[in-house]
FIDOVEX-907277 format. One record per residue: residue in three letters; x, y, z of N, C-alpha, C, O in turn. Coordinates in steps of 0.05 Angstrom, whole numbers, plus 5000, padded with zeros to 4 digits. Example, Ala and Ser with C-alpha at 12.3 -4.5 7.8 and 13.67 -1.06 7.14 Angstrom:
residues 2
ALA526448865156524649105156526449345156528549345169 SER525749555142527349795143525850015157526850235161 
END
This chain:
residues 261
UNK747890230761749790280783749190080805746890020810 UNK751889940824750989670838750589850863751390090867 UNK749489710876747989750908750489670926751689460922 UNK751389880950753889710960751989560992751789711012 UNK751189390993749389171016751389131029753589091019 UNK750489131068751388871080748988781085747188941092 UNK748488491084746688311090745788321125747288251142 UNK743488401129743288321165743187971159742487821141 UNK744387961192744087661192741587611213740587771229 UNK740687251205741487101200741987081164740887271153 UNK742886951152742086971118742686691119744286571134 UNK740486551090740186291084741086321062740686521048 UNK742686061051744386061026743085781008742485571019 UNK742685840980741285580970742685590949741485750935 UNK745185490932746085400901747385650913748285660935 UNK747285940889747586220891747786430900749086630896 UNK745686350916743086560925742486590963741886420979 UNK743086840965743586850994740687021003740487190985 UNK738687051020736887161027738087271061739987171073 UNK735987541074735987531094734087801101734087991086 UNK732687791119733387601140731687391136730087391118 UNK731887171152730986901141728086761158727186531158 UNK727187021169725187091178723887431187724787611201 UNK720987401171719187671180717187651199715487471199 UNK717487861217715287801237713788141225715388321218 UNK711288181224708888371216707388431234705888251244 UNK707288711244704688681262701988831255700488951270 UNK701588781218700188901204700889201200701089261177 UNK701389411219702189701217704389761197704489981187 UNK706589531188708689591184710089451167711089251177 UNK710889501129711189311127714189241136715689361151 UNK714788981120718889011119719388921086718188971065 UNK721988761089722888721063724788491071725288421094 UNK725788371048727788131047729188201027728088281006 UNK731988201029734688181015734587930997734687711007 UNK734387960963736787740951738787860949739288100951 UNK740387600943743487750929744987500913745487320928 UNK745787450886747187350880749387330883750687520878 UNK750887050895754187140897754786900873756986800876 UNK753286800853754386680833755686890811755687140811 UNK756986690791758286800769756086920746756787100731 UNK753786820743752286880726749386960728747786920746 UNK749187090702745087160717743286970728742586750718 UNK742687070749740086860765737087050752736787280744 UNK735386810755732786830745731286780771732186550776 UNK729086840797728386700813725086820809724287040800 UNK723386590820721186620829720186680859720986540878 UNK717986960863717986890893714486740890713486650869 UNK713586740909711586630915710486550944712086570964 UNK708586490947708086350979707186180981705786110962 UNK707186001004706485681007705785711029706285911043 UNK703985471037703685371069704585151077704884941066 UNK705085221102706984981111706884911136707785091150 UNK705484581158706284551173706884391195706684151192 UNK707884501221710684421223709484121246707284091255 UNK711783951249710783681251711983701278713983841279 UNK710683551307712983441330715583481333716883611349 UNK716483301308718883271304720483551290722883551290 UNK719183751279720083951276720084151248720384391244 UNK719383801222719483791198716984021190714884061202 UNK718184171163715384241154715184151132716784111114 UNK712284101137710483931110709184151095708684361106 UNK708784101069707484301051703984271055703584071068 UNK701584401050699584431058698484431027700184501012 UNK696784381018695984540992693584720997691684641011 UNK693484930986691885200992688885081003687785141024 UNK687884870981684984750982683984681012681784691022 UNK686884601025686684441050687584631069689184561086 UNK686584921069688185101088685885091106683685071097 UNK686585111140685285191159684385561156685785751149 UNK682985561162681785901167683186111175682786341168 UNK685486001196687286201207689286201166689386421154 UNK689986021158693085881137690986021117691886251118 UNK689186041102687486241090687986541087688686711071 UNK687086511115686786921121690486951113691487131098 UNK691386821121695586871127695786981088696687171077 UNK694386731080694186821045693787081039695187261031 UNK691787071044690087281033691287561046692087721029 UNK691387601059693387861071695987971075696588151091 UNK698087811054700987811053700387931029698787821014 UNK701688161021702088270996705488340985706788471001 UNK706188300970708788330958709588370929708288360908 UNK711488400934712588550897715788550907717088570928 UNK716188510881716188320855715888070852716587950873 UNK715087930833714487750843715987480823715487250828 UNK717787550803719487490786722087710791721887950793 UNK725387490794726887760798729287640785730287420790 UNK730087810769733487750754735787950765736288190767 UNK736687700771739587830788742287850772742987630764 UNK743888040766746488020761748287890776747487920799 UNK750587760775752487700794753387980807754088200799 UNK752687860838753288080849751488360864752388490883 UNK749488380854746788480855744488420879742688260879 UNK744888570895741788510908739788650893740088780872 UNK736788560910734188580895732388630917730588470912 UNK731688730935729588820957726288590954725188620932 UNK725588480964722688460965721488570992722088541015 UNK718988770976718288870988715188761003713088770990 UNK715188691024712888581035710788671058711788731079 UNK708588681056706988871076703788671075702988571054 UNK702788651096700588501114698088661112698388901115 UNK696088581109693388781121690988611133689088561118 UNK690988541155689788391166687588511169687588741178 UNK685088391162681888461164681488601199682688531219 UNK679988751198679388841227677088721244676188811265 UNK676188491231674288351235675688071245674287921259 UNK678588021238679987851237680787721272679987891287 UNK681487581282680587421314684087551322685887571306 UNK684187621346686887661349688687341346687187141350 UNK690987301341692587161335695687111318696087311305 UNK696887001316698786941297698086771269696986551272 UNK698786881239698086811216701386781205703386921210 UNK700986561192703986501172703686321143702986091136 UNK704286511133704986321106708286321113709786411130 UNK708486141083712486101077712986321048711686311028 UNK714386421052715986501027718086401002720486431007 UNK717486290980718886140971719986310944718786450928 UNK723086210945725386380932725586120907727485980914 UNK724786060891726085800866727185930838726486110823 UNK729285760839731585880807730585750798730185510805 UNK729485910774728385870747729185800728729385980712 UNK729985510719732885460701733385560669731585550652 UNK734785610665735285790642734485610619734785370625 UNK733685630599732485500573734885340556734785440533 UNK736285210557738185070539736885010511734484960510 UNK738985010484738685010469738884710456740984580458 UNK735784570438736584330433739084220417739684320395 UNK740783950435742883960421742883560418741383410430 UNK744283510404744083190393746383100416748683200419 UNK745382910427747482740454747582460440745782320431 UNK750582410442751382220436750181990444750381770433 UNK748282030473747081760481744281650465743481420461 UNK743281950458741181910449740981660422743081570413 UNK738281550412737681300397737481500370737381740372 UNK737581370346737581500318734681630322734581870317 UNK732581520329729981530328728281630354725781610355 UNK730181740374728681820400730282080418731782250408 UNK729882060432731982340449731782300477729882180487 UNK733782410491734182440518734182640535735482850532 UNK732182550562731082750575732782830592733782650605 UNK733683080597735483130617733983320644732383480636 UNK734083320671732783360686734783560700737083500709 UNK733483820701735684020728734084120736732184250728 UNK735283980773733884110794733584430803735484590805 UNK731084470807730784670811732484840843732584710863 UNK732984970843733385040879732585260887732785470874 UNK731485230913730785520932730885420958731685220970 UNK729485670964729585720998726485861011725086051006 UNK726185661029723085821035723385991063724985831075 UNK723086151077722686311097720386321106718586271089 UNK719286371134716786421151716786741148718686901149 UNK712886801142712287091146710386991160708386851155 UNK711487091181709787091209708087411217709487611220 UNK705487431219703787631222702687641260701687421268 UNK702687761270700887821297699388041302700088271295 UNK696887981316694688111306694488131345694687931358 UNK694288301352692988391382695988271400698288271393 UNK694788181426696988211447696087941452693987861461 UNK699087731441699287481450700787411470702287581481 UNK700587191475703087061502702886781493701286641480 UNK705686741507706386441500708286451522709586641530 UNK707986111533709286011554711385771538710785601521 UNK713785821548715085571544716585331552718085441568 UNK716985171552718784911568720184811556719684741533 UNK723184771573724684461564723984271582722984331604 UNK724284051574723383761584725483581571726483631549 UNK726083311591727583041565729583071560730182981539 UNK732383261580734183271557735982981562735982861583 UNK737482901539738682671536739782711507738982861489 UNK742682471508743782401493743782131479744581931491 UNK742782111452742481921438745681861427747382041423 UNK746181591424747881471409746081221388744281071395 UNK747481261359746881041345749281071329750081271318 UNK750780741330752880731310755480921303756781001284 UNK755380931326757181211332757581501325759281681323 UNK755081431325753981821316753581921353753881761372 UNK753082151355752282221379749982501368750382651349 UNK747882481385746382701383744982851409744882721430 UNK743983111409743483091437739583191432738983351414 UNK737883101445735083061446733683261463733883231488 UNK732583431455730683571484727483621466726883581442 UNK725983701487723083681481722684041482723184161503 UNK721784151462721484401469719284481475718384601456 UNK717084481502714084471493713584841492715285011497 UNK710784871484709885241482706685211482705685031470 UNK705785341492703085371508702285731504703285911517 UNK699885751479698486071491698986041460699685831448 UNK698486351446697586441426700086491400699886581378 UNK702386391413704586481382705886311384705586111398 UNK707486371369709986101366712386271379712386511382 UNK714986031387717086061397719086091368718586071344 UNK721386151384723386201361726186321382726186481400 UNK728586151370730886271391732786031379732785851362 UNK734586151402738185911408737385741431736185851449 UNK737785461433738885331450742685331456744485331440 UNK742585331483744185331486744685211514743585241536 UNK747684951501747884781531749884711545751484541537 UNK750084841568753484861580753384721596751284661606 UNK756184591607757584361623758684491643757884721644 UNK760184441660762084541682762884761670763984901687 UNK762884851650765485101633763185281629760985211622 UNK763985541634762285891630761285851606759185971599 UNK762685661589761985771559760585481549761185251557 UNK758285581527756585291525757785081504758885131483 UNK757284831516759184631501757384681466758184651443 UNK755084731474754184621449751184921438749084941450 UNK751785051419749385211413747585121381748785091360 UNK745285101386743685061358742285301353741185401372 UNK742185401331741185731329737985751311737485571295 UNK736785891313733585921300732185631296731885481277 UNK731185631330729585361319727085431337726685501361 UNK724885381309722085511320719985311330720185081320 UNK718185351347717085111362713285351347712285521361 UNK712585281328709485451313707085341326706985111335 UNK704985531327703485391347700785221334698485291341 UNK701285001314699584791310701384461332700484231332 UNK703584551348703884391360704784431384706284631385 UNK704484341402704884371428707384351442707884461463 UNK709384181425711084081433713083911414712583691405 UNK716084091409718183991395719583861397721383951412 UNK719983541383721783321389724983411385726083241370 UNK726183541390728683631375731583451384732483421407 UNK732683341359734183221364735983381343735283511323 UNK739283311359740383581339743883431335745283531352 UNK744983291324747883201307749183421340748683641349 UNK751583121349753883321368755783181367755782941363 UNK758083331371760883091363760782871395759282871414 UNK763082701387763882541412764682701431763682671453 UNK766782911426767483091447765683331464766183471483 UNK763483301448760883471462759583351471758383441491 UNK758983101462757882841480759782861515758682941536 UNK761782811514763182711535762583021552761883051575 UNK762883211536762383491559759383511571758383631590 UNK758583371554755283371574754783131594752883111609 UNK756482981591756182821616756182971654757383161663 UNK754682791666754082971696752183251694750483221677 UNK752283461705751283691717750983901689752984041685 UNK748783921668748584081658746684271652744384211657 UNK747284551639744384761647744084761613745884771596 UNK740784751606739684771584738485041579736285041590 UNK738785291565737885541561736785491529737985381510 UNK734385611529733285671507732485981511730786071527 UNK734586141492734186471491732986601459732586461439 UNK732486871460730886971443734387021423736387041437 UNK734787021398736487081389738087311395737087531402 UNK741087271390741987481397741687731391741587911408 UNK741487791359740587991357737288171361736488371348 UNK735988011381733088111380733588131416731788151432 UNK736088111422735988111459737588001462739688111468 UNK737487631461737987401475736887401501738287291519 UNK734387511506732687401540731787221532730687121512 UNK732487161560731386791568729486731563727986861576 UNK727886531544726486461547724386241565722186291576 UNK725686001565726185751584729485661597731385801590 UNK729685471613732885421621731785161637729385101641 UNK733485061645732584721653735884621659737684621643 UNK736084531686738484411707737084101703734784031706 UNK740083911692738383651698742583591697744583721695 UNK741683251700743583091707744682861681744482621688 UNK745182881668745882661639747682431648749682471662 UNK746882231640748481951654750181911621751681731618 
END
């Protein structure tokens, strides 16, 4: 019998395969869960798993390999527990993962994160003779795999974090337009929210949604794709807000008055 789901948002979409929410925050007491759901035509096969990952200036995350984990990227391992850990989906079908934390009591107060990783498992094709192939050899055919990784973010005692905008400006190259700000964060967790940046008009010319500033860096280069016509609305007098998402509040986090030439 099918499950009738609505997905909370945010949800991330990869090939098929829709997850959400597209981030867990843990505060060891409690666990949660993540939504699949196929909206393809046919059975999905997926792997879950976890990785480490992290995040660069510029905003990128890099993969870690376990060998090379710092002490905090370790413990994050070792204390994420989940099931299932292989999941086949019907078209149509969600699938729950269920996930829960147990952080050592010995453990330093702080924030711990691994990534969660969702990969389709490609179905086994049957060997067949391709016309390209040589009388005497065969041809390799290659299908990419796809997924989606998510942050499980854990907090352990009573953190704080300070944050800033700094730098804002508009890049042009080749007639692209983009707009640039520096997100810096200071103290024990990572940031996470909307920017959002309005011109003379109530309403903001331009919003970028879930962009996290983790705390192996101090400070995020964020440069973010804006049309010509959002270019031209940020010219002169504009206010820069970085808020907590809407659905977790939207309070302010940082906000920043500057002048764009």
């Amino acid at each position: 019998m099918g499950l009738n789901l609505v997905l909370p948002v945010p949800v991330a979409a990869q090939g098929d395969l829709l997850i959400a929410p597209t981030r867990l925050v843990l505060d060891g007491r409690r666990g949660g869960e993540v939504i699949l759901s196929n909206v393809g035509a046919e059975e999905a096969t997926y792997r879950v798993s976890l990785e480490l990952r992290r995040m660069t200036p510029e905003g990128s995350l890099e993969p870690v390999d376990s060998a090379e984990a710092n002490i905090a990227e370790a413990a994050a391992l070792e204390m994420i527990r989940y099931a299932p850990r292989r999941v086949v989906l019907p078209p149509g079908e969600p699938q729950a993962i269920r996930i829960s934390a147990r952080p050592g009591a010995d453990l330093p107060d702080g924030e711990y994160r691994v990534h969660m990783s969702f990969a389709a498992i490609p179905k086994v094709q049957p060997i067949a003779q391709s016309e390209d192939a040589p009388a005497d050899g065969f041809v390799v055919k290659i299908t990419p795999i796809y997924g989606i990784t998510m942050p499980i973010i854990v907090r352990k005692g009573q953190l704080e974090v300070v944050a800033g905008l700094a730098n804002p400006r508009i890049e042009q190259t080749e007639g692209s337009y983009a707009f640039a700000i520096d997100i810096s964060r200071s103290g024990d967790a990572s940031l996470y929210g909307d920017l959002l940046v309005y011109g003379s008009g109530s309403e903001p010319v331009f919003v970028a949604r879930g962009l996290g500033v983790y705390p192996e860096i101090g400070s995020r280069h964020t440069t973010l794709p804006i049309s010509a016509d959002q270019a031209a609305a940020m010219h002169g007098q504009i206010r820069v807000e970085f808020r907590e998402p809407v659905a977790e509040g939207g309070v302010l986090i940082a906000s920043l008055n500057a002048v764009l030439r």
